[in-house]
C-alpha positions as CSV (number, residue, x, y, z in Angstrom):
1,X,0.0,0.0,0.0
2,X,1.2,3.2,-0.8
3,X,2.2,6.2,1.4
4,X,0.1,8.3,-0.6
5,X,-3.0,6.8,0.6
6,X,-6.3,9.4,0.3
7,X,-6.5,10.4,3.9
8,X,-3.1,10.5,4.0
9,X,-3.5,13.2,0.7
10,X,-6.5,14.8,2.6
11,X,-4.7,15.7,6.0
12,X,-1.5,17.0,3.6
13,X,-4.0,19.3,1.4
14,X,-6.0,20.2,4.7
15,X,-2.7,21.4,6.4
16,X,-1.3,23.4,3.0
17,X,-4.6,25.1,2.8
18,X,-4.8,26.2,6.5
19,X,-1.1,27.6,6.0
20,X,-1.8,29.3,3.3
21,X,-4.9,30.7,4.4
22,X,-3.5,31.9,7.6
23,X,-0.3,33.6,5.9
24,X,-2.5,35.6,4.3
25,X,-4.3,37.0,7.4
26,X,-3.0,40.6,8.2
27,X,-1.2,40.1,11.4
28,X,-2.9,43.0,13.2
29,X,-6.2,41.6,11.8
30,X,-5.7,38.3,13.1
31,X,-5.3,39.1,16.8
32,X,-8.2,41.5,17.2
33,X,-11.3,40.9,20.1
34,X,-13.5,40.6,17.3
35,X,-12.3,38.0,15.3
36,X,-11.3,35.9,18.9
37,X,-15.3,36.4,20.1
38,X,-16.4,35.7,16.4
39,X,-14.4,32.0,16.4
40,X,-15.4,31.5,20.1
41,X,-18.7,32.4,19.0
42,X,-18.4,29.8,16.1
43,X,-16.8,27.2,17.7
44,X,-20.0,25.0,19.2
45,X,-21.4,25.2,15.7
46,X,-18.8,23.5,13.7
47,X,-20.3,20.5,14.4
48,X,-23.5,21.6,13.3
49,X,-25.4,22.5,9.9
50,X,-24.3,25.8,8.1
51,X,-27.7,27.4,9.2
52,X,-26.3,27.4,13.1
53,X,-23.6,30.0,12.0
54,X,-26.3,32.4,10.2
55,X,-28.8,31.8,13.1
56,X,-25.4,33.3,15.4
57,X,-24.8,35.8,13.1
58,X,-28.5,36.7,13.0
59,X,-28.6,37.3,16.8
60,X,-25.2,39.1,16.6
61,X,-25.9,41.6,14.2
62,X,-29.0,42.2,16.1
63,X,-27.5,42.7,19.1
64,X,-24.6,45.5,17.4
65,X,-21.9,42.8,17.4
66,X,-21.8,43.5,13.8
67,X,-18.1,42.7,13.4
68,X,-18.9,39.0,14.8
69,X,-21.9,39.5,12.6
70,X,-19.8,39.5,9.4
71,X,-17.6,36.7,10.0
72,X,-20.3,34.3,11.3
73,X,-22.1,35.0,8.0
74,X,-19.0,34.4,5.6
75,X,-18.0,31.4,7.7
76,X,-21.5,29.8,7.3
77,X,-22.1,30.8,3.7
78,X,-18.6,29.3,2.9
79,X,-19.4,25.7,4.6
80,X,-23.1,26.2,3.6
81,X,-22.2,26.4,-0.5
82,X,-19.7,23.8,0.1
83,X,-22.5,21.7,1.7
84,X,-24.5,22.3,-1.0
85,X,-22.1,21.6,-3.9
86,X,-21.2,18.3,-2.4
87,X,-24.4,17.2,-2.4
88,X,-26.2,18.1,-6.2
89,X,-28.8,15.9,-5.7
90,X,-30.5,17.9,-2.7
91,X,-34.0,18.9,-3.3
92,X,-33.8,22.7,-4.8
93,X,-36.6,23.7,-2.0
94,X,-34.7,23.1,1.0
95,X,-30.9,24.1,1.3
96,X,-30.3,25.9,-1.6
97,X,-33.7,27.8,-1.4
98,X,-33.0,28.6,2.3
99,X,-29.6,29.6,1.8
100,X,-30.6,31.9,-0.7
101,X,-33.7,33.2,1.2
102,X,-30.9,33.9,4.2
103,X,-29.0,35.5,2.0
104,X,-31.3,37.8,0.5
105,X,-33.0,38.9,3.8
106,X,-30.0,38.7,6.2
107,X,-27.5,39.3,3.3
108,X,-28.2,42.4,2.0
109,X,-28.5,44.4,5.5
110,X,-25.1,43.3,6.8
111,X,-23.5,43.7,3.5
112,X,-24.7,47.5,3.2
113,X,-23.1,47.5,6.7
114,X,-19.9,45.2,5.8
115,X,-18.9,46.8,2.4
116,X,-18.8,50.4,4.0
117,X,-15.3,49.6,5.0
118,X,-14.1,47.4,2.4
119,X,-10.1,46.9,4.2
120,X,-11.9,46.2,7.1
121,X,-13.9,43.1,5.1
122,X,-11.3,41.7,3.2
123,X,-9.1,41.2,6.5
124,X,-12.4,39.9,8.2
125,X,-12.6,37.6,4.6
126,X,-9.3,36.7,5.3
127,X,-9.5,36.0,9.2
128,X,-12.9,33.5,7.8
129,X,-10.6,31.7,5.5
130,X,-8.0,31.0,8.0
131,X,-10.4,29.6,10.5
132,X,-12.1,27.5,8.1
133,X,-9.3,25.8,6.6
134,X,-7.7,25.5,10.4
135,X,-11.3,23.6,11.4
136,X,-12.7,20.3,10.6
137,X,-16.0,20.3,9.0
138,X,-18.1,17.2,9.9
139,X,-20.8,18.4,7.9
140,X,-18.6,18.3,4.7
141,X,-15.6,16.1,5.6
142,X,-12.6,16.5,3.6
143,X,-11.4,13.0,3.1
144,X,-15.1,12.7,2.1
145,X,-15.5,15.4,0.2
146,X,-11.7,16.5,-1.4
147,X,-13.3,18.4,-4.6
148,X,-16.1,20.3,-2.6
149,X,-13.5,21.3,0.1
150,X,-11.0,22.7,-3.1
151,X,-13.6,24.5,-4.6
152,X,-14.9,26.1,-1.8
153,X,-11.4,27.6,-0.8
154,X,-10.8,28.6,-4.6
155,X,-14.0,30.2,-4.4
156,X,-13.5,32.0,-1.4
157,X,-10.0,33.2,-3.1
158,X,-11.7,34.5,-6.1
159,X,-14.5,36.2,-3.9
160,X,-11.9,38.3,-1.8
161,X,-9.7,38.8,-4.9
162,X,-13.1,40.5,-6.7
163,X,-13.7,42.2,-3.5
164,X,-9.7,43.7,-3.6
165,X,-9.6,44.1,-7.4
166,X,-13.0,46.3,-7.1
167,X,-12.7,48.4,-4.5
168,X,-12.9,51.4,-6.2
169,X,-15.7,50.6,-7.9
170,X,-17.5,48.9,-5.0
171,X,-17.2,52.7,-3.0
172,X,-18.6,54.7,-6.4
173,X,-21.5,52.6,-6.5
174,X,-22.2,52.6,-2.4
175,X,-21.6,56.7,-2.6
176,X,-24.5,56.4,-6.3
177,X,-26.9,54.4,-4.3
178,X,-26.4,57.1,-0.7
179,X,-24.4,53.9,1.2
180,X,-21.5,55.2,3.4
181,X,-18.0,54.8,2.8
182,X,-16.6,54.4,6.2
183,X,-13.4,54.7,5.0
């Protein structure tokens, strides 16, 4: 039997991805109370469905913790999508029409918020990355589920790089449609 054996593969790709991810967290970003209550407000859900993260994020936001807020939501949307994209023969009226009902009712408020400092966001996208590469996802296992778990980092990678390679244009449309530009 060889070395190479898939969970062997799984656990090497697992640990390059959580690397990478985390070089690529702004240090001062990384260490901030927000992000360390956001992951310690995330950590008893990782076990659960996707829709525990958004329900967390939910009561966050409502309660002005809107910086926990934003990473709860990213981090459930990311394993939430992956969920969904390892799975293509779930019925199109339960997860994907619920995930796309939160995201169009809880979405849109805490983006209008989120997006108003777009450095902000990207280190918060950055910080979500990190943490999800770093934890295991029972929901989605890797060695289960090696394609999902690619795509959804790559994904992620494009979404921040869009985010970093628009920023200008993201802040003239916010200041057209009368959404602040907190910095």
């Amino acid at each position: 039997m060889s070395d190479a054996s898939p969970s062997r593969i799984g656990r090497a790709v697992a640990l390059c991805l959580a690397l990478c991810a985390s070089a690529m967290i702004p240090a001062a970003y990384a260490q901030t109370p927000d992000i360390a209550r956001a992951q310690a407000m995330a950590a008893p859900h990782l076990d659960d469905h996707p829709l525990a993260l958004f329900q967390t994020a939910i009561t966050a936001f409502d309660a002005d913790a809107r910086a926990e807020s934003t990473f709860l939501f990213y981090l459930g949307q990311k394993r939430w999508r992956r969920y969904i994209a390892a799975r293509p023969d779930l019925p199109p009226d339960q997860d994907r029409a619920l995930l796309g009902s939160l995201l169009d009712v809880f979405g849109r408020p805490l983006n209008e918020w989120a997006f108003g400092d777009i450095d902000w966001l990207v280190g918060v996208l950055q910080a979500v990355a990190a943490y999800d590469a770093a934890q295991p996802d029972p929901m989605t296992p890797r060695a289960v589920y090696p394609e999902a778990q690619a795509a959804s980092h790559s994904d992620f990678a494009g979404f921040i790089d869009h985010v970093v390679e628009n920023v200008d244009d993201i802040r003239a449309g916010r200041r057209a449609n009368g959404l602040e530009n907190r910095r």
